[in-house]
C-alpha positions in Angstrom: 125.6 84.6 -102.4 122.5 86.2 -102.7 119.3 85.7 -100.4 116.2 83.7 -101.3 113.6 85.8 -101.8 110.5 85.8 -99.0 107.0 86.1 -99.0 105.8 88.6 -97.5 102.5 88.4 -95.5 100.5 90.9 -93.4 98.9 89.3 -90.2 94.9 90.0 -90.6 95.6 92.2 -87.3 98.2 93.9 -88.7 96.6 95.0 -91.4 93.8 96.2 -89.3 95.8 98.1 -87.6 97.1 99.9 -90.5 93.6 100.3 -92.1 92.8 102.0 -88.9 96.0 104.1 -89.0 95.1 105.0 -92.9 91.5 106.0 -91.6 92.2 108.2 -89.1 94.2 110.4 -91.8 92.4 110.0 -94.1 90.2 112.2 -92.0 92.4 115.0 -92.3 94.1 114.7 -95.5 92.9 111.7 -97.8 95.8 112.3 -100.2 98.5 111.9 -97.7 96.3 108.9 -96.4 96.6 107.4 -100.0 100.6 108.5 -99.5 101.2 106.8 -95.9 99.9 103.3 -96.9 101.4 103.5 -100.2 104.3 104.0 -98.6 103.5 101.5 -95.6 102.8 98.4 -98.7 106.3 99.3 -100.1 108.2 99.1 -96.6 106.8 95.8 -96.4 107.1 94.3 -99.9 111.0 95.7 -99.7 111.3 93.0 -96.8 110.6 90.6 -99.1 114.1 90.9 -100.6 115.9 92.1 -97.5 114.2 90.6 -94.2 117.1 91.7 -91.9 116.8 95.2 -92.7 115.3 96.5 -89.6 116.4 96.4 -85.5 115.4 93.6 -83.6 113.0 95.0 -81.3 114.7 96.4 -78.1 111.6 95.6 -76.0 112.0 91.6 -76.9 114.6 89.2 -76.5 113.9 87.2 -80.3 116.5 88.5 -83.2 113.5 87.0 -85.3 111.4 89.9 -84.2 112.2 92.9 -86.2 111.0 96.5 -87.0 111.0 99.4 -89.3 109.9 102.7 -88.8 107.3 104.1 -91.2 106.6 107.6 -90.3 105.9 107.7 -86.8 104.5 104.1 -87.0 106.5 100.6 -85.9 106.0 97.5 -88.6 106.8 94.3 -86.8 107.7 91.7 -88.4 109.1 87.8 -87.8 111.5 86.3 -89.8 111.4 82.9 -91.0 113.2 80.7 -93.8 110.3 81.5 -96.2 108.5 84.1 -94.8 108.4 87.3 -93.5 105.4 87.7 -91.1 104.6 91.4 -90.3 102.3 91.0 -87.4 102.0 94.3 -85.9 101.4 97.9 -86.9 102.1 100.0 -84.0 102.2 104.2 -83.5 105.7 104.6 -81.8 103.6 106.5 -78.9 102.1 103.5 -77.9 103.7 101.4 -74.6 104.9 98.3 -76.8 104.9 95.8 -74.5 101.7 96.1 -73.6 100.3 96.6 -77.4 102.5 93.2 -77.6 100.7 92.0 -75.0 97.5 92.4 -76.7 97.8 91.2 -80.0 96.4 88.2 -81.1 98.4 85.2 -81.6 98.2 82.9 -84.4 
């Protein structure tokens, strides 16, 4: 039986997070700027039919806490019955637990 379908929906600080990540290059190369959060939007809406598609997040303890990888940038996300919650937007450089740390909570 299939899965219900989830909505997906971008925390306002993960989306500045990837706003910021699209600006800085877009600075360089706007066209593969354009590419990059084209390509960010899709990851995400793709969770929308299959939320248990990325690794629970090594760093955390919460199998409702998952990530994918797009490019060299972490999308975090939380899975619930109805949602999917992406609430964070990290480069993979960055120490996680600390950018985790920092966020702000709902």
């Amino acid at each position: 039986m299939a899965e219900a379908r989830r909505e997906v929906v971008w925390s306002p600080h993960a989306r500045r997070r990837l706003d910021a990540a699209v600006g800085y290059i877009a600075a360089g190369s706007p066209h593969f700027a354009l590419t990059f959060l084209e390509s960010a939007l899709a990851a995400g809406k793709r969770l929308s039919d299959f939320p248990l598609r990325g690794r629970a997040v090594p760093e955390l303890r919460d199998l409702t806490i998952r990530e994918i990888q797009v490019g060299p940038y972490r999308l975090v996300y939380e899975v619930t019955p109805t949602n999917v919650n992406v609430v964070a937007f990290l480069h993979g450089a960055r120490d996680f637990r600390r950018a985790w740390k920092e966020r702000p909570r709902r």
